[in-house]
C-alpha angles and dihedrals in degrees: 000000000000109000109257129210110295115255121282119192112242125265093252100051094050090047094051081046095055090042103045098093078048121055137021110219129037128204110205118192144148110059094008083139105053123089116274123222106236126173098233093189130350106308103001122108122198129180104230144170117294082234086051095041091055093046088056098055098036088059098049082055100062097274110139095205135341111232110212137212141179125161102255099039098032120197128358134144114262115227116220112236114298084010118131107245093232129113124040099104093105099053078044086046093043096044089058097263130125115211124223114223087261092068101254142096113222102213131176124219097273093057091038090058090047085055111045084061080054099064101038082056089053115146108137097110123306132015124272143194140215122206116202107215118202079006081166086067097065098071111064103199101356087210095063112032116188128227097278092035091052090037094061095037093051087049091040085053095049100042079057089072105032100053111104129196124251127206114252150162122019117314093033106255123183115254143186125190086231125203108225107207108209105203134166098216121017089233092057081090118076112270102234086057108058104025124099088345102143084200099063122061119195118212124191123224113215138210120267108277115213095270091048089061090040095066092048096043092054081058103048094037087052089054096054129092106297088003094122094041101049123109124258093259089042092053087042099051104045088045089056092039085056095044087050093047091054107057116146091014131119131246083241082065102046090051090055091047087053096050086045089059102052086037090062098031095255111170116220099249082067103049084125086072097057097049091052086048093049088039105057103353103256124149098197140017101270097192079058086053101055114115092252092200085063080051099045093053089043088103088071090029095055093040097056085059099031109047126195090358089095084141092052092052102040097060092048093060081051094062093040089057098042080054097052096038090047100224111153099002115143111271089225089054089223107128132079117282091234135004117195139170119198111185135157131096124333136279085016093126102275101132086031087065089052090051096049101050085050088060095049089047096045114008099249128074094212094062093087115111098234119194110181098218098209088075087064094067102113114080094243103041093093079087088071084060100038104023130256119296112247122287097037142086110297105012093129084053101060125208124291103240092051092046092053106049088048086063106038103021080155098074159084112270109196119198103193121197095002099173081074101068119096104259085246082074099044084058093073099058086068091068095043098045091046093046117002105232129089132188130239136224086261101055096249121127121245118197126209106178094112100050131078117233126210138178135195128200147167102212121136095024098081121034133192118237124214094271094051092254107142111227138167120291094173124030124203077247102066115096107252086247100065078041093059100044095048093050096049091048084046101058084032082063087033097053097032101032111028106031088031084220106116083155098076085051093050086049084056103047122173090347092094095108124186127218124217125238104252114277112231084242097052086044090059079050106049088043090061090052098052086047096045087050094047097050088041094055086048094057095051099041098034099028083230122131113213121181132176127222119232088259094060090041090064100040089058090046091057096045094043101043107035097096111038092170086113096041119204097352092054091053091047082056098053093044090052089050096036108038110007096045092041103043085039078060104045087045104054097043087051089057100232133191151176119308089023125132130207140177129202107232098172148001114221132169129184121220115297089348138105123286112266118207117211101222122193120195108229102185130273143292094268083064090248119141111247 
């Protein structure tokens, strides 16, 4: 393997170091669960327990040996990193316990804090140390401390100020036998202990950096299938390929991808693999596993169901295939597999495109994960997507964006109408756009980089005016060009003006697409479609055959198409009052059934009435006159 950058000590431990003749009590927060990187011997780097970790370095700084508690397993001597765990019963003997076999003392509250002035007192030899484990579990409700709990932390509070450092060691050095609290939050503690006490220092742990898991990845790579015998640029490229794919995880995490990959025979050159597979479940890459010859004939597929938007969906396939072949995809695989922002008038096809491509991806067109954005006004409403944060209403639920995607990360996630939304929401789709995580209410990680994202808007074809009036921005008689343009000048103000966020616009790049208004000629099109499908769908569930002359044709054209201000939708509804309501009503009063063929002569309406269809039997389906 490459060499990799030789081994630093953490920040925390070089600060409690650095504090230790100082100070008398520590407070330790942050990442204190997470596994430590702890050089074990020279030149070997191991990832250990933070207790372990504290006994190591205690001891290489004169400590003769670190006493441990935690409320279930009470007191027991913490062994630094390689170390037998054997000894240790005589400091637990001196200092009034009695072990069990197993090597630990179980103790209650009240032992612990007899203890705890024990050890501060400590003179019998060299100093020592005691590390408080799940320190934060000793307290039930921190606001409200009952009698036991008020009693060890007074004393806690006042051994703080009365320990005084000895002289020990050669050359004489000043020591404490510190106490080392291990807390989730600082403010787990009470209050009136660890603020403004000039006697207590509290150090974060933080999470791994990117040469921290560096240093334990070369180790762990090395160990897979292939990992020894690989070349030098092998091992180079799929440990830098390992350290990419685990931004933002633990060391915790990278150990168990590890174990994942020898437990299912991955070989070290696919470690990617295994970190998709620890990250959102999935076995195999399923944008590698779509059928490419469906993909490849998505251009006609997508335009029998998108009409007049051919840029729009040209530029989409482009982004599937760039997704299934892989080319400028981010190395760390973190992002998002496709962004897209579809935006111009409505009923256009907009929501039509997201539904499409569902069902080339997967087959069904119902399978998207749709949110309507207009329901996500309110500030707080972005709980609703993420979950609520703990301590209030629905936390156990979790949020239904998060939920989702944990269950389908495979998927198309459709965000309609997103200009909508209250700024506070827009803010999360940074971090899913960047990196492609985001974290719920309840603190888990949710990964999007297998699905596809896609969001719809209105903006720039409608402006307000000073006194608040909404009027066009954009007509069905402007050349798509000039509608293009003014859209795109319109969500550029929107993003960068309005909602002061340029940066969402930036995440998304050239994928904003508009959307033309529909064409007269595409609206005749898209007319016959939505015809041919109704009397289609007649003849198969009825088992009746219905045709229209070239006059009606025509008649129904001019009522359904006259006004295109509302697009698709606005045809759908003329062809429901002006074709399904009326031919519902001449069949059924004919008494049709099945076997039976028609034919629509004529529209006619009255004034102010419903259309009424002149309807001609023409036989049956047997091909007898009726």
């Amino acid at each position: 393997m490459s060499a990799v950058d030789q081994y630093e000590r953490p920040r925390w431990i070089r600060d409690l170091s650095r504090f230790l003749p100082l100070k008398s009590q520590f407070v330790l927060s942050g990442n204190v669960r997470d596994l430590q990187l702890s050089e074990v011997a020279a030149g070997s780097i191991a990832a250990v327990s933070l207790g372990a970790s504290l006994a190591g370095e205690l001891g290489k700084s004169g400590y003769a040996q670190v006493v441990g508690y935690d409320p279930v397993a009470g007191f027991r001597v913490l062994q630094p990193p390689g170390a037998t765990a054997t000894g240790g019963h005589e400091l637990l003997a001196q200092l009034g316990l009695t072990a069990a076999p197993e090597g630990n003392c179980p103790a209650g509250l009240d032992l612990f804090s007899e203890v705890l002035h024990r050890v501060v007192g400590w003179t019998e030899g060299p100093p020592i140390a005691l590390v408080v484990d799940f320190a934060s579990r000793l307290v039930v409700r921190n606001e409200g401390l009952t009698g036991p709990e008020h009693q060890a932390f007074t004393r806690a509070l006042a051994l703080s100020h009365q320990a005084r450092a000895r002289p020990f060691a050669t050359p004489s050095r000043p020591f404490f036998n510190p106490i080392v609290w291990v807390v989730d939050k600082e403010g787990d503690l009470p209050d009136w202990l660890v603020v403004d006490n000039p006697r207590i220092r509290h150090i974060p742990v933080s999470k791994p950096d990117h040469r921290v898991r560096r240093q334990l990845a070369s180790t762990l790579v090395r160990n897979l299938p292939g990992g020894r015998d690989a070349s030098a640029g092998q091992a180079a490229e799929a440990l830098a390929d390992f350290v990419e794919q685990t931004e933002g995880l633990l060391l915790l995490d990278l150990v168990a991808i590890a174990q994942l990959g020898r437990s299912e025979g991955l070989s070290f050159d696919r470690i990617g693999d295994a970190v998709r597979r620890y990250k959102i479940g999935v076995t195999d890459d399923p944008w590698a596993r779509l059928d490419r010859e469906k993909i490849r004939g998505g251009d006609d597929f997508i335009r029998a169901r998108v009409k007049g938007q051919d840029h729009a969906v040209t530029h989409v396939l482009d982004i599937i295939k760039r997704a299934v072949t892989g080319v400028g995809g981010a190395k760390r695989g973190g992002r998002p597999r496709g962004v897209a922002f579809l935006a111009g008038p409505t009923g256009v096809g907009k929501t039509e495109l997201a539904k499409t491509l569902t069902s080339l991806l997967f087959g069904d067109d119902s399978a998207y994960i749709r949110f309507d954005m207009s329901e996500f006004s309110a500030e707080h409403s972005d709980q609703r997507l993420i979950g609520a944060p703990p301590g209030y209403v629905g936390y156990d639920v979790g949020g239904e964006l998060t939920n989702a995607i944990r269950e389908k990360p495979f998927s198309v996630v459709l965000f309609d109408e997103v200009e909508k939304a209250h700024p506070r929401i827009l803010d999360k789709f940074l971090q899913v756009l960047d990196e492609g995580v985001l974290t719920s209410g309840r603190g888990d990680r949710v990964y999007f980089s297998e699905a596809f994202i896609v969001f719809t808007s209105n903006l720039g074809i409608y402006r307000l005016e000073a006194d608040g009036s909404r009027v066009a921005h954009v007509t069905p008689s402007d050349p798509f060009t000039e509608v293009e343009a003014r859209v795109r000048a319109e969500i550029e103000r929107h993003f960068k003006t309005v909602l002061n966020r340029p940066e969402i616009l930036n995440r998304i790049g050239d994928n904003v697409l508009v959307f033309d208004f529909l064409r007269p000629e595409i609206a005749v099109a898209i007319l016959d479609s939505m015809v041919g499908a109704i009397l289609a769908d007649i003849a198969a569930m009825q088992g009746i055959k219905v045709s229209l002359t070239v006059e009606a044709q025509y008649q129904l054209s001019a009522r359904c198409i006259s006004d295109l201000s509302n697009g698709g939708r606005g045809i759908r509804n003329k062809v429901e009052t002006h074709l399904v309501n009326p031919l519902a009503r001449a069949l059924f009063d004919s008494g049709a059934s099945r076997g039976d063929c028609f034919s629509i002569t004529r529209l006619s309406s009255e004034a102010a009435g419903p259309t009424v269809l002149a309807l001609s039997a023409v036989g049956n389906l047997d091909g007898a006159a009726r």
